[in-house]
C-alpha positions in Angstrom: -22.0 -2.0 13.5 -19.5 -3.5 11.2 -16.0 -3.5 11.0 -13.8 -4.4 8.6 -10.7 -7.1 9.7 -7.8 -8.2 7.1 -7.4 -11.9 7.4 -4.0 -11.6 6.4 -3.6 -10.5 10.0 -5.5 -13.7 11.5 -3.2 -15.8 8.9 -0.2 -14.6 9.5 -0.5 -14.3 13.4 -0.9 -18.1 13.3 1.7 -19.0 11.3 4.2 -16.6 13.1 3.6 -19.3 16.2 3.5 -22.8 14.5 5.9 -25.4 14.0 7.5 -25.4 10.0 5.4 -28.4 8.8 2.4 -27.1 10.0 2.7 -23.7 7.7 0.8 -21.9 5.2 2.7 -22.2 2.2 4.2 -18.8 1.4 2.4 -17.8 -2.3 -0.9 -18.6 0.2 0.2 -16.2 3.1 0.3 -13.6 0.7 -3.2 -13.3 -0.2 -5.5 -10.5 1.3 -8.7 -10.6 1.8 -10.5 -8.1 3.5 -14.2 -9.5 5.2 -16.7 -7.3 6.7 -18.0 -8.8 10.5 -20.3 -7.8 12.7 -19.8 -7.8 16.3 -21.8 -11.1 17.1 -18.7 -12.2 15.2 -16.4 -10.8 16.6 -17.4 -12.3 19.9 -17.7 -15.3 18.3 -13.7 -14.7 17.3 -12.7 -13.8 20.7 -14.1 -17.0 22.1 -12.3 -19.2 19.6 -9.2 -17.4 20.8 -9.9 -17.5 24.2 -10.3 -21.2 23.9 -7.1 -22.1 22.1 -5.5 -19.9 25.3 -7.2 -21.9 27.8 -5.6 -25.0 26.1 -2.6 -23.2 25.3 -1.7 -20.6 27.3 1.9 -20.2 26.2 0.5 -19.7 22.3 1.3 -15.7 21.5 -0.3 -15.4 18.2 -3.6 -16.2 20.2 -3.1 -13.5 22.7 -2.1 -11.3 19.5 -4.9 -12.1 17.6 -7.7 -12.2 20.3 -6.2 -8.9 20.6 -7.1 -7.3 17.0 -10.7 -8.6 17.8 -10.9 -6.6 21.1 -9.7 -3.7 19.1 -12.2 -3.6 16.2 -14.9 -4.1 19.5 -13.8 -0.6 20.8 -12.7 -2.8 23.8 -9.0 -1.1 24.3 -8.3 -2.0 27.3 -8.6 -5.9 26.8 -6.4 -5.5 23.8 -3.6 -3.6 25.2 -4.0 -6.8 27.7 -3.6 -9.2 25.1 -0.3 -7.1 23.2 1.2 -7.1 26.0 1.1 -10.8 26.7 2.2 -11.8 23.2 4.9 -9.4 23.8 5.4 -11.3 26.8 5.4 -14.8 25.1 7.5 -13.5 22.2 5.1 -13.0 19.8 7.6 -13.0 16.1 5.7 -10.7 14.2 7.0 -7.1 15.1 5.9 -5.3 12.2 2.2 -6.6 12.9 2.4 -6.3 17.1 3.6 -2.8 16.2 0.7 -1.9 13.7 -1.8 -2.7 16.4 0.2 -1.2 19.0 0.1 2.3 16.7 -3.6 1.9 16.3 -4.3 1.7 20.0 -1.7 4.3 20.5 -3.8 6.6 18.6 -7.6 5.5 19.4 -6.9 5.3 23.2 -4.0 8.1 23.6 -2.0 6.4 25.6 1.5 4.4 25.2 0.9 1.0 27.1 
């Protein structure tokens, strides 16, 4: 089954958590693209997360983003792990954390 992910998400979740010079310029972090993956690929996502964790544990926009992946896999509880360790680690993008948060509010019924 397919599910549909907004890279804008992956983007900007990286960016939130990287030094300055190591940026997307801004007129490029404001493009939206919307891509269609399957759920091979989205294991393949969750394991290129899982391995920038393993070698940086401390990086939040990881956690966040490895997060949106368990999500769109139906897999809620691994997610509302992973908010709540970029929460943890400070993760600076509030309006995003708190989009995801509303979604898994809503698919799982639950607040945390």
């Amino acid at each position: 089954m397919k599910k549909t992910i907004i890279l804008l998400c992956l983007v900007l979740a990286g960016c939130a958590t990287v030094p300055s010079e190591n940026k997307i310029p801004s007129q490029a972090s404001k493009v939206e693209s919307t891509v269609t993956i399957d759920q091979k690929e989205l294991d393949n996502i969750i394991n290129v997360f899982s391995q920038a964790i393993k070698t940086n544990p401390n990086y939040a926009g990881a956690y966040y983003n490895r997060a949106v992946a368990y999500y769109y896999k139906n897999n809620y509880d691994k997610s509302w792990e992973d908010i709540h360790k970029a929460q943890e680690l400070g993760f600076g993008n509030d309006s995003m954390l708190t989009g995801l948060v509303n979604r898994l509010k809503k698919a799982t019924g639950r607040e945390k």
